[in-house]
C-alpha positions as CSV (number, residue, x, y, z in Angstrom):
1,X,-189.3,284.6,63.1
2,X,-190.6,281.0,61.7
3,X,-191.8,280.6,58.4
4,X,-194.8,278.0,58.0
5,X,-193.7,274.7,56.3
6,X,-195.5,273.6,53.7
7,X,-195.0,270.1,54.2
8,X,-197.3,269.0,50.8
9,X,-194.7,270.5,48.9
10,X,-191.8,269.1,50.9
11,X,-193.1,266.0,50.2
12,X,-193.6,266.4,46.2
13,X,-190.3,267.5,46.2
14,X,-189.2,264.3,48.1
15,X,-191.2,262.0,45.5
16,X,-189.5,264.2,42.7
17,X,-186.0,263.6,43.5
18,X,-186.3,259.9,44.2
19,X,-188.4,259.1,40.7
20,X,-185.5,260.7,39.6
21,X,-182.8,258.6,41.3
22,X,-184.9,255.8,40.0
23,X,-184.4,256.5,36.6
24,X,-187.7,258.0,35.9
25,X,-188.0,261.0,33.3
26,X,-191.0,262.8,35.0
27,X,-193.9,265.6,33.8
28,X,-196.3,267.3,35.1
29,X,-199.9,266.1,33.9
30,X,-203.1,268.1,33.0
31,X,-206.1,266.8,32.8
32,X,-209.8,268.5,31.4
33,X,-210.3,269.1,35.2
34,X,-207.0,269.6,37.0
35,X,-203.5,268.0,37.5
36,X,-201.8,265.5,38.2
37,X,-198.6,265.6,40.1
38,X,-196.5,263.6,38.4
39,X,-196.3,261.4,35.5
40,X,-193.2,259.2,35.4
41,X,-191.9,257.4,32.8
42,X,-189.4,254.7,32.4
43,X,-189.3,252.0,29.5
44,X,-192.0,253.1,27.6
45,X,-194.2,252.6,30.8
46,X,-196.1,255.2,32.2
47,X,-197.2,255.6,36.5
48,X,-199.4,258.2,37.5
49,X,-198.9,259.8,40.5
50,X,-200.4,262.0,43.0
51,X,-198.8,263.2,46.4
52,X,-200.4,264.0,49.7
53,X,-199.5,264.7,52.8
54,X,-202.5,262.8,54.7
55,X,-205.9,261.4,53.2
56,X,-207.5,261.1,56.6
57,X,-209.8,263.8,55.5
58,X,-212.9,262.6,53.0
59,X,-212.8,265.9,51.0
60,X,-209.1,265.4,50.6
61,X,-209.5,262.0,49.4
62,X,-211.7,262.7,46.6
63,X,-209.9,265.5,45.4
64,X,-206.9,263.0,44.8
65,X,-208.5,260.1,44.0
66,X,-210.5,262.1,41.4
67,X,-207.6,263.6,39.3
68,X,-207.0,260.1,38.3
69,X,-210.6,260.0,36.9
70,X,-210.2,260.4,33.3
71,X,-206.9,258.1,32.8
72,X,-208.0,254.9,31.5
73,X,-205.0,252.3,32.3
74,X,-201.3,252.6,33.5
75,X,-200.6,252.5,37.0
76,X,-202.4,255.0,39.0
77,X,-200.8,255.9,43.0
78,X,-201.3,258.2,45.5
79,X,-198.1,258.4,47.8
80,X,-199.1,259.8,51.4
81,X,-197.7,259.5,55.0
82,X,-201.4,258.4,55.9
83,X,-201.1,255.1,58.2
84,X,-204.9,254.1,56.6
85,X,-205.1,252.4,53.6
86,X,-207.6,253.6,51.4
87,X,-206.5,252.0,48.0
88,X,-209.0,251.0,45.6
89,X,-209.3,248.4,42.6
90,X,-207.8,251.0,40.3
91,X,-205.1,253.5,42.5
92,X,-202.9,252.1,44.8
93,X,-201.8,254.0,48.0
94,X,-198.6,254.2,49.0
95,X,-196.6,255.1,52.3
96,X,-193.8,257.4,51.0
97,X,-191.4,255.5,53.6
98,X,-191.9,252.5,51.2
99,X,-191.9,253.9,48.1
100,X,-188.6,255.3,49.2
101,X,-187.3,252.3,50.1
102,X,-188.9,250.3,47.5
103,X,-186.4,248.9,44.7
104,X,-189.5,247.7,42.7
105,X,-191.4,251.1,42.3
C-alpha cells in the first residue's frame, strides 16, 4: 500500500536542513494572524521565510504572501518550485533549486 506524499512538508524540511548547513539558527514565527515558516537568523540579521510547494494557484498566493503582512523590514522570501515569478517590491521568490545552490542566501 502507498502512503500519500506530502510534498509541502518535504520541502520545509528540505529548506530546514539547508538554513541549517548555512549557519542559520532558525524559529518558527507567529504572527496576530498565522505563521510564518521559518525565521532564520545569522549575524544579528533576520530573513523571513515562507515555503511552498507551487504558487500557481491565486488563493495560494495570498495566503503566503499575506503572512508576511505585518513584518515591517528584514528580508521577506517565499521559496517554491513554481517556474513563475511572482515576486513583489517587498518578498522575493525563490526557486528552491537556487536557494540550494545559492552560496549568497
Amino acid at each position: 500500500m502507498f502512503e500519500d506524499i506530502n510534498y509541502s512538508i518535504s520541502l520545509e524540511n528540505i529548506v530546514y536542513n539547508e538554513l541549517i548547513g548555512k549557519g542559520y539558527k532558525v524559529f518558527v514565527g507567529k504572527t496576530k494572524k498565522g505563521e510564518i515558516d521559518f525565521i532564520a537568523s545569522k549575524n544579528n540579521k533576520f530573513k523571513y521565510i515562507q515555503v511552498c510547494f507551487n504558487l500557481d494557484d491565486e488563493i495560494t498566493r495570498n495566503r503566503e504572501f499575506s503572512a508576511f503582512n505585518e513584518i515591517e523590514g528584514n528580508e521577506k522570501y517565499i521559496i517554491t518550485l513554481s517556474k513563475k515569478d511572482y515576486s513583489t517590491d517587498s518578498v522575493k521568490q525563490i526557486n528552491v533549486f537556487d536557494f540550494l545552490m545559492s552560496d549568497t542566501f
